[in-house]
N, C-alpha and C positions, 0 to 999 in steps of 0.2 A: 573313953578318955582320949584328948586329945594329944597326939605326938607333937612333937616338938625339931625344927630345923634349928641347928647353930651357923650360922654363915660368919664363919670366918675372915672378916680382910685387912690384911698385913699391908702396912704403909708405909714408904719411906722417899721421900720427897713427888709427892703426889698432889701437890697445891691445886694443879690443875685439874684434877680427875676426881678429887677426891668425893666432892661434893655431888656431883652428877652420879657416882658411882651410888652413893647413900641415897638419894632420891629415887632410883630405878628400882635396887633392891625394897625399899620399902613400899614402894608400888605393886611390887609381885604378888601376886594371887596364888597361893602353892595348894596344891592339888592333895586330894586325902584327910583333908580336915588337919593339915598340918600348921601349927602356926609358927614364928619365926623369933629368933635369935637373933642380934645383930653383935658382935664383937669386932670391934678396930684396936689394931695392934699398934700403934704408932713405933718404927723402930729408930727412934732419935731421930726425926728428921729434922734439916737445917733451915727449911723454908716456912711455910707457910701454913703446912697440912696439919698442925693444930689447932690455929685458927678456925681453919675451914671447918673442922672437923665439929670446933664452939658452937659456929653460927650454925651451923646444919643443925643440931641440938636445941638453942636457943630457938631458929623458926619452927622447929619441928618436934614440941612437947611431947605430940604425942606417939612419938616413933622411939621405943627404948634402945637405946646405943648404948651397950658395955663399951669404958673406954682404957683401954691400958696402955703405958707409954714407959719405954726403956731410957732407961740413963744413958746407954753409950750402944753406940748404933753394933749390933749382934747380928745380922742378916737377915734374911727369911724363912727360913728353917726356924730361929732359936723366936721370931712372931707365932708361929703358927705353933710351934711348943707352949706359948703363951695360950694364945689363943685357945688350943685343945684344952690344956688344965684348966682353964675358966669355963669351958662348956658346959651345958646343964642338960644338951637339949639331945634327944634320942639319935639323930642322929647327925653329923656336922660334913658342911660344905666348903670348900675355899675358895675363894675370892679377890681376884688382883682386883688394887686401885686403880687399874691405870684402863678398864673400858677393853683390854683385849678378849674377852667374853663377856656373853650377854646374859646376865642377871635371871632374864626375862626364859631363858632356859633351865632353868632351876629345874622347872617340870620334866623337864624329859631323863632325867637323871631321876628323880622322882618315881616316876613310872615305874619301873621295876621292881622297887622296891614297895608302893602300897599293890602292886600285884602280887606280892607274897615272893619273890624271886630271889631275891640279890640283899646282901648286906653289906657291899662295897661296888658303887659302880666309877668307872672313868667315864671322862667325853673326852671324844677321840677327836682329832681337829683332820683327820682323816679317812674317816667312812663319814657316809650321807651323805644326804644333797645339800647339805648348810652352805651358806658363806662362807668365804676365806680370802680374807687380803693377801695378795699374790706378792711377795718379799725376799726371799734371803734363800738362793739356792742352796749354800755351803751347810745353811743352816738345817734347812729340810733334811741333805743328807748325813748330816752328826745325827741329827734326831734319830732317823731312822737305821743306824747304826747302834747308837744309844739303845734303843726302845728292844733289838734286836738282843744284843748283850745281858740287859734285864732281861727277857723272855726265857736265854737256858739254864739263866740260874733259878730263874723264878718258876719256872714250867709255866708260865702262862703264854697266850698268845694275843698279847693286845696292839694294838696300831700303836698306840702314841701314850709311853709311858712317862715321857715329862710334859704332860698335860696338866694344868694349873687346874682344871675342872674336878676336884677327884671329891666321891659323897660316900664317907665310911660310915657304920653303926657306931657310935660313940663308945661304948664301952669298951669295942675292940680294938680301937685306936687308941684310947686311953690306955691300955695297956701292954702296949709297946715302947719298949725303950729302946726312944728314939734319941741320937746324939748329934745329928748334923744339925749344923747351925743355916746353914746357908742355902744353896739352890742343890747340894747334895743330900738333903730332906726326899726330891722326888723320886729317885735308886731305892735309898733305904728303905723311906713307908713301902714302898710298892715291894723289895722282897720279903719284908719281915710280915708284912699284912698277908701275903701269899702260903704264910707257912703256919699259920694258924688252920687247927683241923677242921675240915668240913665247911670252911670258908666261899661263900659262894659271889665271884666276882663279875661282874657285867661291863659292859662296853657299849655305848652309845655316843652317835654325831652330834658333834656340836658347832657352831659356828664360829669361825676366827678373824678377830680385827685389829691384827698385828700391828705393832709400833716398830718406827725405825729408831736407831738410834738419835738420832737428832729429836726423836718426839719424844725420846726418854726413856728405850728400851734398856734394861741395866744388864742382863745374862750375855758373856763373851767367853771365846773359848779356852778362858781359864777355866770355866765354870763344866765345861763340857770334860777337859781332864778327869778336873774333880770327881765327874757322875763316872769315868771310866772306873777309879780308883775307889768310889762306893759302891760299886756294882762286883767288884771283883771279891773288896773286902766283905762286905756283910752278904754276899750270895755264897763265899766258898770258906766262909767261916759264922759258927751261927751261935 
């Protein structure tokens, strides 16, 4: 019997991306006899990325796109809680609209898991030899502060725990009550998924092709507080 990927990606003014993002993904070849899921979150967006989202559909019959759209824009967090609930598929991926990861590595997060290994892996945008668009000093060192923070509550020891690349086993994410709505989603999954028994997590390079803000990047260091303040709450309260 064949497994099943749910690829998760959460949209919110994404006009420009949105459509290349669905073309790539449904291009993938996924490794294991696994086939694919496609779920878009539309989180209210004001532009355009409904549309796009029509015509991708309309030119593309035969590529199945679950499509859910919020009345009043809830973040990214309260998409990907969407997104999860609607999954069917063994195990589920996430995926930004906006092209800062490549689709086309699906597999390597993959890998672990049809080797019999892992039932949660990250891509780390910091081990490997992948690509990385070179950007945002300040940023690199929150992350790794950040990632740092998660690790002693979490007991793990991963590079890069706000990593958009994360491929859980579906049932074990489904059963996590998760309550961030917003980019405080990546603290919480990461410790509450940690403390499930016998949980075996992996870490794999992935490539990065980061946005500036002017190209639409949306996460500022309001959002990095936040991750301070879900890290502290759901790691030393459970």
């Amino acid at each position: 019997m064949n497994q099943k990927l749910s690829i998760i990606i959460p949209a919110y003014n994404e006009e420009k991306t949105i459509q290349k993002v669905l073309k790539t993904v449904a291009s993938v070849e996924l490794i294991g006899g696994f086939e694919k899921e496609i779920i878009v979150v539309n989180d209210c967006s004001k532009d355009s990325t409904e549309h796009q989202i029509f015509t991708f559909k309309a030119q593309r019959p035969d590529v199945q796109v679950a499509y859910f759209k919020h009345d009043v824009n809830q973040g990214k967090g309260a998409a990907l809680h969407t997104g999860i609930r609607h999954a069917t598929g063994t195990y589920v991926v996430i995926q930004d609209a906006d092209l800062e990861y490549d689709p086309q590595e699906f597999n390597i997060l993959l890998q672990p898991i049809v080797d019999g290994y892992a039932d949660v892996v990250f891509g780390s945008r910091f081990m490997g030899g992948k690509a990385h668009r070179i950007l945002f000093f300040w940023h690199s060192i929150g992350n790794k502060i950040l990632t740092f923070l998660s690790n002693m509550f979490s007991n793990l020891n991963l590079t890069d725990m706000e990593t958009c690349y994360k491929m859980f086993r579906t049932d074990m994410v489904k059963a996590l009550d998760l309550k961030e709505k917003r980019f405080g989603f990546e603290p919480e999954v990461t410790v509450k998924i940690s403390r499930i028994p016998n949980i075996r997590i992996y870490e794999v390079g992935v490539s990065y092709y980061g946005r500036t803000y002017a190209e639409g990047k949306k996460i500022n260091w309001k959002d990095g507080f936040r991750a301070i303040y879900c890290i502290l709450r759901y790691g030393l309260f459970k």
